[in-house]
PyMOL Python script that loads the backbone (N, CA, C, O; Angstrom):
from pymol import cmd

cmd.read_pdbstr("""\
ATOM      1  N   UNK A   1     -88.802  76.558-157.780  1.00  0.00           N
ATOM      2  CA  UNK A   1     -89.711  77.373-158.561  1.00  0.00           C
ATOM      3  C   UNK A   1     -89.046  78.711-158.852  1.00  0.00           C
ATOM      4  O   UNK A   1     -88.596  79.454-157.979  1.00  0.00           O
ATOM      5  N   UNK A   2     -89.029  78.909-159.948  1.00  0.00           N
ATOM      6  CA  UNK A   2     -88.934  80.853-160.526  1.00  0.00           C
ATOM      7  C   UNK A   2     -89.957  81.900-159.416  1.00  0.00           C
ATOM      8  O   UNK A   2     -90.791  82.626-159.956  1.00  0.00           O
ATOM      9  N   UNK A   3     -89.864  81.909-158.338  1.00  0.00           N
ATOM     10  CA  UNK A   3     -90.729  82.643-157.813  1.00  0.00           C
ATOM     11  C   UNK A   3     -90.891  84.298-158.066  1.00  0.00           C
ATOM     12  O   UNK A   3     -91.726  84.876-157.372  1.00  0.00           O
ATOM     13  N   UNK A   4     -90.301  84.885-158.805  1.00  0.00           N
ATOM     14  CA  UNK A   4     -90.365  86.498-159.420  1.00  0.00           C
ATOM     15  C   UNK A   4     -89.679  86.064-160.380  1.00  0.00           C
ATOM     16  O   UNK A   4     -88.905  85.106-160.412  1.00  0.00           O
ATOM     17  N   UNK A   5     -90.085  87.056-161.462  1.00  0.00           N
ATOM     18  CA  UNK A   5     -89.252  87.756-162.248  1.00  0.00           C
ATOM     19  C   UNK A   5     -87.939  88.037-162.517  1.00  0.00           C
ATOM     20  O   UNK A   5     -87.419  88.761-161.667  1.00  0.00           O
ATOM     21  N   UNK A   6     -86.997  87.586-163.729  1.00  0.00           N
ATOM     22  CA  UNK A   6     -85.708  87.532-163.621  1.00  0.00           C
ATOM     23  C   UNK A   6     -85.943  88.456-165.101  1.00  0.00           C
ATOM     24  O   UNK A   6     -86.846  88.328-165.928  1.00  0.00           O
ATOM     25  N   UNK A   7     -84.513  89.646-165.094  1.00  0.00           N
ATOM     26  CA  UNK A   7     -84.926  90.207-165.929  1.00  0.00           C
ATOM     27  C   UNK A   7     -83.716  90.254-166.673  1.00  0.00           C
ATOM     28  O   UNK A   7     -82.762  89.877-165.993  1.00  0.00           O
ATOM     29  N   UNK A   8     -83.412  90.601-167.891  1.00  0.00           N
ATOM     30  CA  UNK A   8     -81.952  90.515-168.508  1.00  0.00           C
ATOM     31  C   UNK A   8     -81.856  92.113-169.313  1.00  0.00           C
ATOM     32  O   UNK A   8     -82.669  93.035-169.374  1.00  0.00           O
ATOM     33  N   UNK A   9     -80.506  91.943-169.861  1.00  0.00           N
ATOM     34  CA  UNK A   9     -80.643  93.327-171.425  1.00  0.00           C
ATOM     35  C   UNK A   9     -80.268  92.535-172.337  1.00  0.00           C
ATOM     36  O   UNK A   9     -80.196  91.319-172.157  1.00  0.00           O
ATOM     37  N   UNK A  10     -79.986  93.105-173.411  1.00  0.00           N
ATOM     38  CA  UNK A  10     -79.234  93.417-174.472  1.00  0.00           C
ATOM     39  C   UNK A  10     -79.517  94.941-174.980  1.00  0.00           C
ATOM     40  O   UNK A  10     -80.133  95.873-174.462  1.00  0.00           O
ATOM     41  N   UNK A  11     -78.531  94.748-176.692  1.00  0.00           N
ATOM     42  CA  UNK A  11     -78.776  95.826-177.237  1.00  0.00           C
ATOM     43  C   UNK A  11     -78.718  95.147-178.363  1.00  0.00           C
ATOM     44  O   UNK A  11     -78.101  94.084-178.430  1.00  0.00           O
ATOM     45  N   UNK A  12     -79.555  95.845-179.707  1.00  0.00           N
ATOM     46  CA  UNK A  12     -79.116  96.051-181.208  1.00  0.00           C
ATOM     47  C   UNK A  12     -78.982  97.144-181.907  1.00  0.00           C
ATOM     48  O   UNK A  12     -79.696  98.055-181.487  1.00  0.00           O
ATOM     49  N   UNK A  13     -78.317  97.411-182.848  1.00  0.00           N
ATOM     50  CA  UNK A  13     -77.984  98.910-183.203  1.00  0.00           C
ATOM     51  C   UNK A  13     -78.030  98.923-184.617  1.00  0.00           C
ATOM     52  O   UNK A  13     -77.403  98.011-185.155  1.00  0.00           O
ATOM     53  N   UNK A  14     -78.584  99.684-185.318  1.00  0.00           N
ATOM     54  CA  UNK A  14     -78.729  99.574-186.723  1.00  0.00           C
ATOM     55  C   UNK A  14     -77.708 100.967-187.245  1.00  0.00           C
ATOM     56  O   UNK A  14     -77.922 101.879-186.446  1.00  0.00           O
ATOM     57  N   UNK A  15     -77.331 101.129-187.640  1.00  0.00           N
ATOM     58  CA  UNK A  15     -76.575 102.897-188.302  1.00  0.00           C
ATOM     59  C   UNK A  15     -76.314 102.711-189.460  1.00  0.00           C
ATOM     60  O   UNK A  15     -75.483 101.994-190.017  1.00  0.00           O
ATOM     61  N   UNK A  16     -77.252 103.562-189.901  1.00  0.00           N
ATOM     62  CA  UNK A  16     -77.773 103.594-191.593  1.00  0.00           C
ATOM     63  C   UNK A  16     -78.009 105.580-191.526  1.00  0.00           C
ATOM     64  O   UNK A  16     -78.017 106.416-190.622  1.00  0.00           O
ATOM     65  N   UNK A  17     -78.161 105.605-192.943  1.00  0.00           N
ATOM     66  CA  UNK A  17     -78.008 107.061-193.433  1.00  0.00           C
ATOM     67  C   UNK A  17     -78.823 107.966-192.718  1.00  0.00           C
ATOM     68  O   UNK A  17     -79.916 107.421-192.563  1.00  0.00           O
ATOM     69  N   UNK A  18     -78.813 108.725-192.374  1.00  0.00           N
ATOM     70  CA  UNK A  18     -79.699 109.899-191.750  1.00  0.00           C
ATOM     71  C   UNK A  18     -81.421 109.290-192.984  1.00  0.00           C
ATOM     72  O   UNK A  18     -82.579 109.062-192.634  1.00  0.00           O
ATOM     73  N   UNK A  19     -81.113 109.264-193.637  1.00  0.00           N
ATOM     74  CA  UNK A  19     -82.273 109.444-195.010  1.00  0.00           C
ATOM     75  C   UNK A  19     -83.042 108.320-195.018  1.00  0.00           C
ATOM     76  O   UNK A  19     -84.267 108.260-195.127  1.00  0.00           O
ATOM     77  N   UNK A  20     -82.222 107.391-194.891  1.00  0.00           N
ATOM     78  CA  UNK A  20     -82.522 106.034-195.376  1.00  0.00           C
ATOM     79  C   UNK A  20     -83.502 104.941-194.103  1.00  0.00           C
ATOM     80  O   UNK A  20     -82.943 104.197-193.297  1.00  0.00           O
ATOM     81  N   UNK A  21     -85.038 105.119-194.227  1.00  0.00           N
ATOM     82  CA  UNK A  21     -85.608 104.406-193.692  1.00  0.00           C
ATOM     83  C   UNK A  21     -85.388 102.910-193.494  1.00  0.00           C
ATOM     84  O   UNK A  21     -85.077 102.182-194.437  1.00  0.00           O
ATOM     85  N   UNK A  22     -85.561 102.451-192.212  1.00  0.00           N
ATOM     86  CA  UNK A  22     -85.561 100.906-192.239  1.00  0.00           C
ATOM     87  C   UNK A  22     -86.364 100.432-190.820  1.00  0.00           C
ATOM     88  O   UNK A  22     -86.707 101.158-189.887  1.00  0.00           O
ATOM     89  N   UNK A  23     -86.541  99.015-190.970  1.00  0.00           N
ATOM     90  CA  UNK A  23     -87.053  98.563-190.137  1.00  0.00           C
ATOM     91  C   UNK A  23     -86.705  97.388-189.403  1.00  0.00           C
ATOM     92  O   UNK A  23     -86.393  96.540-190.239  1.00  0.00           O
ATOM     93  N   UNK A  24     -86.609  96.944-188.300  1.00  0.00           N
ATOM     94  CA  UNK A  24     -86.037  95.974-187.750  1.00  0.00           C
ATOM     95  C   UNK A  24     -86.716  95.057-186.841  1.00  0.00           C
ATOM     96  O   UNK A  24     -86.923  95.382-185.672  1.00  0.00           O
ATOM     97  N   UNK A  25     -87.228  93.435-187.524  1.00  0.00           N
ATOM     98  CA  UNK A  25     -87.851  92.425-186.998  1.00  0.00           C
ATOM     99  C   UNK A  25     -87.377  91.545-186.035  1.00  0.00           C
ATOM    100  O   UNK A  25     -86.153  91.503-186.165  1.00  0.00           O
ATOM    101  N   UNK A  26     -87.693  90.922-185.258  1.00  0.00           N
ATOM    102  CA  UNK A  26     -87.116  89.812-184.653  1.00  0.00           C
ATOM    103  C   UNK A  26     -88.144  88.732-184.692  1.00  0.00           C
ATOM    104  O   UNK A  26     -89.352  88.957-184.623  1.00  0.00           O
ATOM    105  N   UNK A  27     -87.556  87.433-184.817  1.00  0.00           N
ATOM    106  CA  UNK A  27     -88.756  86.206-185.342  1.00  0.00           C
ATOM    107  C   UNK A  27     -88.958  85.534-183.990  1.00  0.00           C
ATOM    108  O   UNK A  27     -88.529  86.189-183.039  1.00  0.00           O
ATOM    109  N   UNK A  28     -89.524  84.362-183.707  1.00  0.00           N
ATOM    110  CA  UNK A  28     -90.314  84.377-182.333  1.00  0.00           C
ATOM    111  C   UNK A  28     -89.351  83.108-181.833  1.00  0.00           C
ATOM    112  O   UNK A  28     -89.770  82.148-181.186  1.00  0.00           O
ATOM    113  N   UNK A  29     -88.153  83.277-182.211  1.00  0.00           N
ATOM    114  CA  UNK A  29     -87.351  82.304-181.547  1.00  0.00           C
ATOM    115  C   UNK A  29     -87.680  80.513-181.732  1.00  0.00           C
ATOM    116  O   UNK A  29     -88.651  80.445-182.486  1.00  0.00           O
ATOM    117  N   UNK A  30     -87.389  79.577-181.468  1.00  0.00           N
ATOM    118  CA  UNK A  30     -87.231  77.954-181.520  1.00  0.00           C
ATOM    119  C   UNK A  30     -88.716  77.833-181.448  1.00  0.00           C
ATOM    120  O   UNK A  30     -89.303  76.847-181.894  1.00  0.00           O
ATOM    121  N   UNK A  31     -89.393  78.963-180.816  1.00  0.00           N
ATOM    122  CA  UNK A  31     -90.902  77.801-180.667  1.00  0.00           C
ATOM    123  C   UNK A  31     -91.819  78.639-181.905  1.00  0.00           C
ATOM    124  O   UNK A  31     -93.000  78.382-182.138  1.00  0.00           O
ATOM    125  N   UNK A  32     -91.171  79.478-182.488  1.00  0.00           N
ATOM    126  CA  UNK A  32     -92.223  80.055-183.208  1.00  0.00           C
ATOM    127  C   UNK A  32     -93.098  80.643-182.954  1.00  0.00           C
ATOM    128  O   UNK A  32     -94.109  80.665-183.656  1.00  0.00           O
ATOM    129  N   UNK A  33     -92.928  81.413-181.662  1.00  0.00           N
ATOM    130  CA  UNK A  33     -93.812  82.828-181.090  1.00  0.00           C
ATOM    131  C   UNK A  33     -94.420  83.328-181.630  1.00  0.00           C
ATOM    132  O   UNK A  33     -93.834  84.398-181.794  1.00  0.00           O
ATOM    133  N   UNK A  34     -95.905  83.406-182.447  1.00  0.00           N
ATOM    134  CA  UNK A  34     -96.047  84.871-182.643  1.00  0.00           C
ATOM    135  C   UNK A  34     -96.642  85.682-181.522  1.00  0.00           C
ATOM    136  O   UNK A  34     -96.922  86.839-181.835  1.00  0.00           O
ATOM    137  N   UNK A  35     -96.928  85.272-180.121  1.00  0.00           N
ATOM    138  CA  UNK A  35     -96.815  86.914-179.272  1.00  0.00           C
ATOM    139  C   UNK A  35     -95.307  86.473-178.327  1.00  0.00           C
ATOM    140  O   UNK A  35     -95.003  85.484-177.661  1.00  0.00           O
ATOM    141  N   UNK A  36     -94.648  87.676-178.652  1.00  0.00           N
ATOM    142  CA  UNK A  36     -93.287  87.967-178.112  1.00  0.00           C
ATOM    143  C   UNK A  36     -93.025  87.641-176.640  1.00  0.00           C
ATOM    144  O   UNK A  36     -91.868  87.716-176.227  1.00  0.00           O
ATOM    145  N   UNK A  37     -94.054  87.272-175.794  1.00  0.00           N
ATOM    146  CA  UNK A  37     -93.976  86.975-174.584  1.00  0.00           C
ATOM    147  C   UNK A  37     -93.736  85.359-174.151  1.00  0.00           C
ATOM    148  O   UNK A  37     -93.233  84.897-173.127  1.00  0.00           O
ATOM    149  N   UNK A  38     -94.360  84.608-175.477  1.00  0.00           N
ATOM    150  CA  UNK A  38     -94.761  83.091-175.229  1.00  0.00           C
ATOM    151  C   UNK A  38     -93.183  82.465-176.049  1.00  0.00           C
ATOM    152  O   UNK A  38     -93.082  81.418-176.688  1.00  0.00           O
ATOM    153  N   UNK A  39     -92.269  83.314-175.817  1.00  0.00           N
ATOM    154  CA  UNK A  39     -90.851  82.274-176.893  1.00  0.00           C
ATOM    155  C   UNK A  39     -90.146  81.490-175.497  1.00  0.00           C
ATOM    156  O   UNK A  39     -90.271  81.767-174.304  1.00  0.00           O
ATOM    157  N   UNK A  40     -89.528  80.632-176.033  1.00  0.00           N
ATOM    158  CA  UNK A  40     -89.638  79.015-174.891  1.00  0.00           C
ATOM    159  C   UNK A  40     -87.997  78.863-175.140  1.00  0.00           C
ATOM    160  O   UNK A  40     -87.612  78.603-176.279  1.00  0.00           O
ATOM    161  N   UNK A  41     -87.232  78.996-174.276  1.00  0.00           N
ATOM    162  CA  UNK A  41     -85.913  78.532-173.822  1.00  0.00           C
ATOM    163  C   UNK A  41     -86.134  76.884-174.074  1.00  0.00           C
ATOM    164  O   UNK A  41     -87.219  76.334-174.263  1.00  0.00           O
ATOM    165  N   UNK A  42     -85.031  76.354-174.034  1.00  0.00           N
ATOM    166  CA  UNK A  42     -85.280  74.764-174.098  1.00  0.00           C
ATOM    167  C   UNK A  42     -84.145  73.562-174.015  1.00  0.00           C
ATOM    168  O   UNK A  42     -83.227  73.271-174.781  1.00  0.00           O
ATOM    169  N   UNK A  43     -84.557  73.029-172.858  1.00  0.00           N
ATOM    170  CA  UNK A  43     -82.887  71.793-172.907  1.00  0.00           C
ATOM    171  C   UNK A  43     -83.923  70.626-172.557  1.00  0.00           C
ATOM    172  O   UNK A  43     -84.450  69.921-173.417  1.00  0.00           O
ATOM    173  N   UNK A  44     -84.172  70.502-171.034  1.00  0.00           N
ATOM    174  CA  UNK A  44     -84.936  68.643-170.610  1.00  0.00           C
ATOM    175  C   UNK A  44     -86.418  69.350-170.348  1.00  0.00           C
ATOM    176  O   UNK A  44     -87.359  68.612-170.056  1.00  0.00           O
ATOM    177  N   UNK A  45     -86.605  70.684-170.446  1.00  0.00           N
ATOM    178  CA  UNK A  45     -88.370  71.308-170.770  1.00  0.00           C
ATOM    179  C   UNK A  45     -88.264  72.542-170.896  1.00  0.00           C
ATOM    180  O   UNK A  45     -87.096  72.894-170.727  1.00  0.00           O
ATOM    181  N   UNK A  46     -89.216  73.683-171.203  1.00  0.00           N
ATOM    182  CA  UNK A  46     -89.056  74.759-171.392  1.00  0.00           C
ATOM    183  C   UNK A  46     -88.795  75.565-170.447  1.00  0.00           C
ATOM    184  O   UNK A  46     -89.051  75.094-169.339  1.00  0.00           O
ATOM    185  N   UNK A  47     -88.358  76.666-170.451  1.00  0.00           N
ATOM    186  CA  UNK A  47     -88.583  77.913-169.607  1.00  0.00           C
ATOM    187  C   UNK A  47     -88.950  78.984-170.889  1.00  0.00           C
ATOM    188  O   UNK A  47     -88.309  79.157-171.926  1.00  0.00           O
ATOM    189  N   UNK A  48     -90.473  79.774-170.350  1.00  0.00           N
ATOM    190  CA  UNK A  48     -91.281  80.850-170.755  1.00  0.00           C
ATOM    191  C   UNK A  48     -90.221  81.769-171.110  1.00  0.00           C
ATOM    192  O   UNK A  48     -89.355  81.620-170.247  1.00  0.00           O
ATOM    193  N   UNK A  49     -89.848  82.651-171.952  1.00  0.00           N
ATOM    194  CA  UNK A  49     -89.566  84.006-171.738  1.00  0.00           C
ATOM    195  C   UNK A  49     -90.073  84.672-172.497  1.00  0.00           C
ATOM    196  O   UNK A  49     -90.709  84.094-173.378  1.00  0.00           O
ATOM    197  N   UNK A  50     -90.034  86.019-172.508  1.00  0.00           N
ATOM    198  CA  UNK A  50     -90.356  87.558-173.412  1.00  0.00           C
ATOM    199  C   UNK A  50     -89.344  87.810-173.853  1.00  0.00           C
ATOM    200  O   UNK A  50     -88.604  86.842-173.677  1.00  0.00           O
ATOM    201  N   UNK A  51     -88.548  89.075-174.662  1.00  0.00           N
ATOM    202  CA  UNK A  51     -87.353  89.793-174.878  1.00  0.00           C
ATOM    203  C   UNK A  51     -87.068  90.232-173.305  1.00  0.00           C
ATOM    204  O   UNK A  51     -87.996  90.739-172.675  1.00  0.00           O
ATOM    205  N   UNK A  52     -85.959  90.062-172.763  1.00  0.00           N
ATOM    206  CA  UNK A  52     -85.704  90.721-171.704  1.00  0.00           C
ATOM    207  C   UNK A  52     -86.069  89.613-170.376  1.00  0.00           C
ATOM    208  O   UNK A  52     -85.126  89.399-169.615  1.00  0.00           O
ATOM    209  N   UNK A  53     -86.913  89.164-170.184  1.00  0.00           N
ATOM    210  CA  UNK A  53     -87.500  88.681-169.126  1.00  0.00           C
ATOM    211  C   UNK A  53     -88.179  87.609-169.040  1.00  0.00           C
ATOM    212  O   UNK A  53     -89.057  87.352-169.863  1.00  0.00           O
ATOM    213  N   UNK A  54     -87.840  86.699-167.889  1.00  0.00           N
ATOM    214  CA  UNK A  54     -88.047  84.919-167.551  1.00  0.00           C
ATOM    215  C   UNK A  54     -89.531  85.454-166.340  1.00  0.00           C
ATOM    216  O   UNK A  54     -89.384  86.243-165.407  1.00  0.00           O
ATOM    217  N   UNK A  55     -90.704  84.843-166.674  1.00  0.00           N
ATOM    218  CA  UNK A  55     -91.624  85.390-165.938  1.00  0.00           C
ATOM    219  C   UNK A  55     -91.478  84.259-164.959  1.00  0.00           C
ATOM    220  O   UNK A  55     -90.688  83.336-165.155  1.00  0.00           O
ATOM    221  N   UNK A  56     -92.456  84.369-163.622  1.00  0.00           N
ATOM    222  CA  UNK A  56     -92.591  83.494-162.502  1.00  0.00           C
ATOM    223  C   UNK A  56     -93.164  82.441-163.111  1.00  0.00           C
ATOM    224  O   UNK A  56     -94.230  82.588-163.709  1.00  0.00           O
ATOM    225  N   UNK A  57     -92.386  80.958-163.024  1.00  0.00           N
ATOM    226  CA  UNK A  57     -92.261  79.646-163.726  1.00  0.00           C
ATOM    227  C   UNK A  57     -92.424  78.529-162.474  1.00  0.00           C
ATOM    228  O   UNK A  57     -92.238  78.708-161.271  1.00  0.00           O
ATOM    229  N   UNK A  58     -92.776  77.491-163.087  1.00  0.00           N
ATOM    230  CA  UNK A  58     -91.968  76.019-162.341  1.00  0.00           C
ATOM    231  C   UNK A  58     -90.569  76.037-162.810  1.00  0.00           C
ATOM    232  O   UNK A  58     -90.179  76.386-163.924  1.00  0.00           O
ATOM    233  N   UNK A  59     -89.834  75.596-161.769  1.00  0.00           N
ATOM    234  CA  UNK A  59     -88.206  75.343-161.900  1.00  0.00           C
ATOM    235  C   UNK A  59     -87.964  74.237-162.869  1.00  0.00           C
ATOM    236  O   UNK A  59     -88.655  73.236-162.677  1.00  0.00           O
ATOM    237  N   UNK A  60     -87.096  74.203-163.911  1.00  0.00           N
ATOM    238  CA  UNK A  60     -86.797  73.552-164.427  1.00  0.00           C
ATOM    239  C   UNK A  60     -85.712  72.584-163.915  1.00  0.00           C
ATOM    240  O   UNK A  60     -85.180  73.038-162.902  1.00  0.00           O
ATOM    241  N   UNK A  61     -85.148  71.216-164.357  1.00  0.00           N
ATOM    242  CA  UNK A  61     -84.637  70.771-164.277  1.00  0.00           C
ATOM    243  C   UNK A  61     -82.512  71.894-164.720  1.00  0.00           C
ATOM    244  O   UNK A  61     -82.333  72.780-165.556  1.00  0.00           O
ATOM    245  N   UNK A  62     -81.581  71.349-163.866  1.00  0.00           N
ATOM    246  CA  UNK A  62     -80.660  72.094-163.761  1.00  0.00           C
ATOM    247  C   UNK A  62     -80.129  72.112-165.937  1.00  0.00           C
ATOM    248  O   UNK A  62     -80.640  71.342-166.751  1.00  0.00           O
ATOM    249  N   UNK A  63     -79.257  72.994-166.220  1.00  0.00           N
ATOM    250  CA  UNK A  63     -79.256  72.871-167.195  1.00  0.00           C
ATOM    251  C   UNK A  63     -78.980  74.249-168.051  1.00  0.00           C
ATOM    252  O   UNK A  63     -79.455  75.270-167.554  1.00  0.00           O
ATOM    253  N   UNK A  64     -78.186  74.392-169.413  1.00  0.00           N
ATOM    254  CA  UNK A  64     -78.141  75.148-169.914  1.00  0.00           C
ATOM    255  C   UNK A  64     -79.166  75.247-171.112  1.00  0.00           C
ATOM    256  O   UNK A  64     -79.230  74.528-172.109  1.00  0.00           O
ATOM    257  N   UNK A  65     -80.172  76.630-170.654  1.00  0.00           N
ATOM    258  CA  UNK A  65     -81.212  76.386-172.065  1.00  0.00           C
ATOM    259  C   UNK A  65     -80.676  77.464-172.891  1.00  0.00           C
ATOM    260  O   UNK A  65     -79.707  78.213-172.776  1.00  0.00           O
ATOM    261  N   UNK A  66     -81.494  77.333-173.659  1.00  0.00           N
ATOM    262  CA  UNK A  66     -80.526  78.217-175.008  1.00  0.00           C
ATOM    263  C   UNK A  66     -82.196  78.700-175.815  1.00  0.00           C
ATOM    264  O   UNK A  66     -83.201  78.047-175.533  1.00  0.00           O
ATOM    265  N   UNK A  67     -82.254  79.728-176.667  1.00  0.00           N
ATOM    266  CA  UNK A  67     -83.231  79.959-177.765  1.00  0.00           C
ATOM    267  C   UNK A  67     -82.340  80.682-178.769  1.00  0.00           C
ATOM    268  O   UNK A  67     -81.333  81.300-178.423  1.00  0.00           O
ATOM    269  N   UNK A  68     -82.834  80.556-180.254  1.00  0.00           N
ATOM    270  CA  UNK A  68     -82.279  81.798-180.972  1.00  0.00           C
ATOM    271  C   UNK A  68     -83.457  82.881-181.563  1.00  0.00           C
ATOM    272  O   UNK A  68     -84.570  82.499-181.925  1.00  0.00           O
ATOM    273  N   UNK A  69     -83.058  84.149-181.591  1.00  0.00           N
ATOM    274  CA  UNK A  69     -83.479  84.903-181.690  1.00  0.00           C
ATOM    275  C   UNK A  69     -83.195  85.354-183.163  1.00  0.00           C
ATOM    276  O   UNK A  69     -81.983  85.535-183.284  1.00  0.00           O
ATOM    277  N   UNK A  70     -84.049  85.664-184.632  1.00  0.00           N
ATOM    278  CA  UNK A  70     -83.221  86.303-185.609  1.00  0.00           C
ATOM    279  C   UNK A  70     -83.690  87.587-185.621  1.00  0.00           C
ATOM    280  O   UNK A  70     -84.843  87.877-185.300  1.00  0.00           O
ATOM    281  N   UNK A  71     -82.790  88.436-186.002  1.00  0.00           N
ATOM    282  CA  UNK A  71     -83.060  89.666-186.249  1.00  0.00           C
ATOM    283  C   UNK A  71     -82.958  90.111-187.346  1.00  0.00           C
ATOM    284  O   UNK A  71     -81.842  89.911-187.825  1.00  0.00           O
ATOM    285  N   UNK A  72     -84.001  90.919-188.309  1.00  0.00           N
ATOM    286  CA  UNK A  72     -84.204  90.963-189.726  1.00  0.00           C
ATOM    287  C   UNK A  72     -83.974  92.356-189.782  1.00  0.00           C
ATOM    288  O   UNK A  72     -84.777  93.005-189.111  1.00  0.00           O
ATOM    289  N   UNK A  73     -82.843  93.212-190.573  1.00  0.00           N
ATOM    290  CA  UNK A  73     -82.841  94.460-190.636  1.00  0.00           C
ATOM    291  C   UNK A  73     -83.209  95.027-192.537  1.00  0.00           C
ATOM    292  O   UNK A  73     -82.586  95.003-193.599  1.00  0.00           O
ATOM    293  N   UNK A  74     -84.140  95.339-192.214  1.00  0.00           N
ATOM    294  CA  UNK A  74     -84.750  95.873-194.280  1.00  0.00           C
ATOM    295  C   UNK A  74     -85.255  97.365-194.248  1.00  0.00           C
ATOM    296  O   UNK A  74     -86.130  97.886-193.556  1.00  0.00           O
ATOM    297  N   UNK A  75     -84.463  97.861-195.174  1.00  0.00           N
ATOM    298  CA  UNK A  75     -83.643  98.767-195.657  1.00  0.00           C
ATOM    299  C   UNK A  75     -83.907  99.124-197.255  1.00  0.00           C
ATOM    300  O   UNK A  75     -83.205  99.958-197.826  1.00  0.00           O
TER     301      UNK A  75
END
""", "prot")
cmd.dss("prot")
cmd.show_as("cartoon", "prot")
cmd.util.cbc("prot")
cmd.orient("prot")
């Protein structure tokens, strides 16, 4: 079992003009999230995650899961 919380980083970086407003989306990953907490890792079943963090789960079977994440930068 996931008994706590496993937590990760990243970063994204946008550098655009002092002037020039923009905004930056990310879509809800393979399962089609729309709340950012419920996006689903996935190989022989899911594992839950948020951005950042695998909440307290049933253990999955051993395995590399994978999700993609897109990131929309508009400008």
């Amino acid at each position: 079992m996931l008994a706590s919380a496993l937590d990760g980083t990243t970063s994204l970086t946008a550098t655009c003009s002092a002037t020039t407003p923009y905004t930056i989306g990310l879509d809800g990953g393979n399962a089609s999230a729309s709340d950012p907490t419920q996006r689903k890792m996935s190989n022989s079943g899911p594992v839950h995650h948020g951005l950042c963090r695998v909440p307290a789960q049933a253990t999955p079977a051993p395995g590399t899961y994978s999700d993609s994440i897109i990131a929309t930068l508009t400008y």
